[in-house]
C-alpha positions as a LaTeX table, in Angstrom:
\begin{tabular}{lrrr}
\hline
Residue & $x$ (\AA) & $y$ (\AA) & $z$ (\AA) \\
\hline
Unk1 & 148.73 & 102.26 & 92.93 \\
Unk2 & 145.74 & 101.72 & 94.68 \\
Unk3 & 144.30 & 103.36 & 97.83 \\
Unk4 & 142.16 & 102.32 & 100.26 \\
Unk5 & 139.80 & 105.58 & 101.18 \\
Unk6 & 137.68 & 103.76 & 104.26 \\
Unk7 & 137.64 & 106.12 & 106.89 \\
Unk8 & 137.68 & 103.20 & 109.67 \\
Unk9 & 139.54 & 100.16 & 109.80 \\
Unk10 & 137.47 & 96.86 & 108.85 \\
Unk11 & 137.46 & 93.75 & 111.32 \\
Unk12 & 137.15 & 90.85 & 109.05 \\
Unk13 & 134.01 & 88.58 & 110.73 \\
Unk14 & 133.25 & 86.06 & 108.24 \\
Unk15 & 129.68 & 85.67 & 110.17 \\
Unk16 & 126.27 & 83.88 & 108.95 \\
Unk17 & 123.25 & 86.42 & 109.30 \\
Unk18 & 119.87 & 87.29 & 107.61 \\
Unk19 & 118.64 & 89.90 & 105.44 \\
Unk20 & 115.36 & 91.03 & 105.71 \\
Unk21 & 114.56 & 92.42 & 102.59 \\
Unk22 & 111.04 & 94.10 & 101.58 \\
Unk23 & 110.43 & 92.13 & 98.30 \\
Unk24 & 110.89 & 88.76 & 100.22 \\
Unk25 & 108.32 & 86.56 & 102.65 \\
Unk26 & 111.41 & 85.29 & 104.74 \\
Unk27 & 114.79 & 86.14 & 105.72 \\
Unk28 & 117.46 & 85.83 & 103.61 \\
Unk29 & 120.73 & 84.49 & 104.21 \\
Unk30 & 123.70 & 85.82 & 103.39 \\
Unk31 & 127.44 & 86.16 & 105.11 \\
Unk32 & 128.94 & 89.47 & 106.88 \\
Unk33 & 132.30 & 89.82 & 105.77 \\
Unk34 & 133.74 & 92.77 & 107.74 \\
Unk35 & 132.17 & 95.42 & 109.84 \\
Unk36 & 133.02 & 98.55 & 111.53 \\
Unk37 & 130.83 & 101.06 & 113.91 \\
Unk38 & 129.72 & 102.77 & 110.41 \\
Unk39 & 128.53 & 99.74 & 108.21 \\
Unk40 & 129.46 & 96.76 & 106.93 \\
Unk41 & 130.72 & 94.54 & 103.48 \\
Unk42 & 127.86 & 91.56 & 102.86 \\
Unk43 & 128.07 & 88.58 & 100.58 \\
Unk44 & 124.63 & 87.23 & 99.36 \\
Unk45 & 123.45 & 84.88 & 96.74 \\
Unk46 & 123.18 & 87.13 & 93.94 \\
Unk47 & 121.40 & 84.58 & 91.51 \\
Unk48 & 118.20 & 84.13 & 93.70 \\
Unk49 & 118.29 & 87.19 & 95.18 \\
Unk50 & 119.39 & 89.74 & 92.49 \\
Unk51 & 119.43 & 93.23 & 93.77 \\
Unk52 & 119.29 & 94.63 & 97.05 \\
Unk53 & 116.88 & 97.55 & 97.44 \\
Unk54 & 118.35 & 100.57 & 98.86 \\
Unk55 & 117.02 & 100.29 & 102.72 \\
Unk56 & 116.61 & 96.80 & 104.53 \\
Unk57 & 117.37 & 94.99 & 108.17 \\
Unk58 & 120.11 & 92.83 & 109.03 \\
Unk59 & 120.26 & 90.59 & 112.42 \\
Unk60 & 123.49 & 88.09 & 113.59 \\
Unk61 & 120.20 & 86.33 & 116.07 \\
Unk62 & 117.51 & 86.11 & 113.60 \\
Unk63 & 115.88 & 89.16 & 114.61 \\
Unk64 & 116.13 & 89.20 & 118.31 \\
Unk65 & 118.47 & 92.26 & 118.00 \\
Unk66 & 119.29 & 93.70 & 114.39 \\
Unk67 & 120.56 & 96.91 & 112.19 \\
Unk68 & 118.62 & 98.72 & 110.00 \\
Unk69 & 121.05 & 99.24 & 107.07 \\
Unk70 & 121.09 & 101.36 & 103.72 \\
Unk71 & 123.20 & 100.46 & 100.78 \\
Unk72 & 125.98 & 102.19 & 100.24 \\
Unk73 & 127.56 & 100.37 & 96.96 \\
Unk74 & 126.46 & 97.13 & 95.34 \\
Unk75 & 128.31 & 94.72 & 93.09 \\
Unk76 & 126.97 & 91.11 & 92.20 \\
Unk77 & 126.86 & 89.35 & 95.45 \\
Unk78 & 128.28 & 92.06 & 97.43 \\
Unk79 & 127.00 & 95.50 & 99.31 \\
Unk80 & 128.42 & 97.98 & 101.22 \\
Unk81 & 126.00 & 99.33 & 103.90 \\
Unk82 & 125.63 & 101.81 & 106.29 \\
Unk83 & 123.95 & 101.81 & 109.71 \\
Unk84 & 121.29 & 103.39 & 109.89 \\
Unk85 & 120.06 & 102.92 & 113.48 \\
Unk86 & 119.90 & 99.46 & 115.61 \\
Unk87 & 116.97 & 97.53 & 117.05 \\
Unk88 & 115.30 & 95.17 & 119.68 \\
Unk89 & 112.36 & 93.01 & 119.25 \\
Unk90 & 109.39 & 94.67 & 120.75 \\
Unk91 & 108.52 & 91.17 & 122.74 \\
Unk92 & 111.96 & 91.99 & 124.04 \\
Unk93 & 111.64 & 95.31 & 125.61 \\
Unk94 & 108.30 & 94.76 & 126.66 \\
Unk95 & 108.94 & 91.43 & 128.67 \\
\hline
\end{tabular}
């Protein structure tokens, strides 16, 4: 039988955000599936994308407020990630 180890129980979000990944000019999109306080499940487009590199930012308001995230597992167009720390846009704080 199977068993789910998560430590935390997963709110299912189904919500649009971008990836801002280090081997890319522009954001990426890709969908947030479930999240808790540690990390989150993300769907991407696995065919143009291919793999996700082990550290990278995430934002629900592209980039006005965001999560720095590192991957926890990967398969095809899914990754697990945890948070790593979150951020503002320095425009932001700064007025």
């Amino acid at each position: 039988m199977y068993s789910d180890r998560r430590k935390l129980g997963r709110t299912v979000v189904h919500q649009r955000a971008k990836l801002l990944l280090p081997n890319f000019d522009n954001p990426q999109d890709c969908v947030v599936l479930d999240l808790t306080t540690m990390g989150a499940c993300i769907e991407f487009e696995a065919n143009r994308i291919g793999r996700i590199h082990k550290k990278f930012e995430l934002s629900f308001d592209n980039f006005v407020t965001g999560w720095s995230c590192h991957v926890i597992w990967q398969f095809r167009g899914l990754v697990g990630v945890s948070w790593t720390c979150a951020f503002l846009e320095e425009k932001r704080l700064t007025g």
